[in-house]
C-alpha positions in Angstrom: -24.8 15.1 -7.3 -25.7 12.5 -5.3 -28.7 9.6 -4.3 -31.8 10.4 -2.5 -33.1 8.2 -0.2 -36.5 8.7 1.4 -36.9 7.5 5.0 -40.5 7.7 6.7 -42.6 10.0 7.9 -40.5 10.0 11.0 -37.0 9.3 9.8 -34.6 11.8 7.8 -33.9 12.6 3.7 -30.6 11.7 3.4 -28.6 12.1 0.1 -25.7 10.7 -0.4 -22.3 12.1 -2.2 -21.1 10.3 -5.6 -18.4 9.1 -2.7 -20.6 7.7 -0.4 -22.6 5.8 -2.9 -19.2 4.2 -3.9 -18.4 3.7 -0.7 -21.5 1.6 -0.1 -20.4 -0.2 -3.0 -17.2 -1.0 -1.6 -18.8 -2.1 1.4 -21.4 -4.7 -0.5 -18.8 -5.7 -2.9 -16.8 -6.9 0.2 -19.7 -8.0 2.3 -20.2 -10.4 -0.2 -16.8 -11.9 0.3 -16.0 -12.2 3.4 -20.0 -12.9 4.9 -21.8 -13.8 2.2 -24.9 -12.2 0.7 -27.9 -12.6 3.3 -25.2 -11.2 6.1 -24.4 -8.2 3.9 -27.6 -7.4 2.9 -28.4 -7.1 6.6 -25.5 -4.9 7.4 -26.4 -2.6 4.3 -30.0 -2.5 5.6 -28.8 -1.6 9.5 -26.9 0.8 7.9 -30.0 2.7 5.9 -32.2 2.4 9.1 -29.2 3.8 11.1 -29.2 6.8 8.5 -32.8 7.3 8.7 -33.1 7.7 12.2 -34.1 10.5 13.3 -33.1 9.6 16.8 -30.0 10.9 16.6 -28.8 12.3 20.2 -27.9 16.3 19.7 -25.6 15.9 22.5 -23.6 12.7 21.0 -22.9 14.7 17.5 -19.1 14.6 16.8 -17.8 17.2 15.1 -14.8 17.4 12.8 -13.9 20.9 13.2 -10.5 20.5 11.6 -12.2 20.3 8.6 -15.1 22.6 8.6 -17.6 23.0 11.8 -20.8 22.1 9.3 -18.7 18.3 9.0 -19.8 15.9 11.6 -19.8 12.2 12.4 -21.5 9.2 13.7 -19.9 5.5 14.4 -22.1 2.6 13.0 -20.4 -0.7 13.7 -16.8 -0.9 11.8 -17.9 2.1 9.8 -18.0 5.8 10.3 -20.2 8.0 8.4 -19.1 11.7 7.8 -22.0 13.8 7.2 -23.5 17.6 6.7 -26.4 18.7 8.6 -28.6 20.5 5.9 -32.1 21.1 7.6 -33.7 19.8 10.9 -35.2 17.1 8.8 -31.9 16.3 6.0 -28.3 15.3 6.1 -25.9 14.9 3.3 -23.7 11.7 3.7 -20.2 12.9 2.3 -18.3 9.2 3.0 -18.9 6.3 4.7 -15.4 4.7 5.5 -14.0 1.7 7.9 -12.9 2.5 11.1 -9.4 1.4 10.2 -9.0 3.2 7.0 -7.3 6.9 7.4 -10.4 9.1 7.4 -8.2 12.4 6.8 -6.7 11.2 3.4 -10.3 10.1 2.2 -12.5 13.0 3.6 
């Protein structure tokens, strides 16, 4: 079960995993520490826009075919997001984890 989160007319439903919602947690939680509230709050809301865009280059899609070929990702800032293609217009965020943490144990 996860969080739906409704873009605009032009952006993309994405839902996110029970993992990636804790994830964002995680990510606010320390935000909050290390930058303070208004700077997190502006990272968490780059990081919704980046999810809703529906601008997302075919060609650039990174795929983590170890795993399963549905699993792709995408890099946003010191995070990268791991996510399912479901329709042309949906994607289902399964983690969103720092760059330096050791995506394989986590995925």
């Amino acid at each position: 079960m996860g969080i739906f989160v409704l873009g605009s007319k032009k952006g993309l439903l994405f839902v996110l995993s029970n993992a990636a919602s804790n994830d964002i947690t995680g990510i606010y939680k320390y935000g909050l520490q290390q930058s303070g509230e208004k700077q997190t709050k502006k990272y968490l809301n780059e990081l919704v826009l980046f999810l809703n865009s529906g601008s997302r280059n075919q060609n650039l899609v990174r795929e983590v075919s170890m795993f399963s070929q549905e699993l792709k990702y995408d890099i946003f800032k010191k995070h990268i997001v791991f996510y399912r293609i479901v329709t042309k217009n949906s994607i289902f965020v399964i983690r969103i984890l720092g760059r330096r943490i050791n995506s394989i144990e986590h995925i």
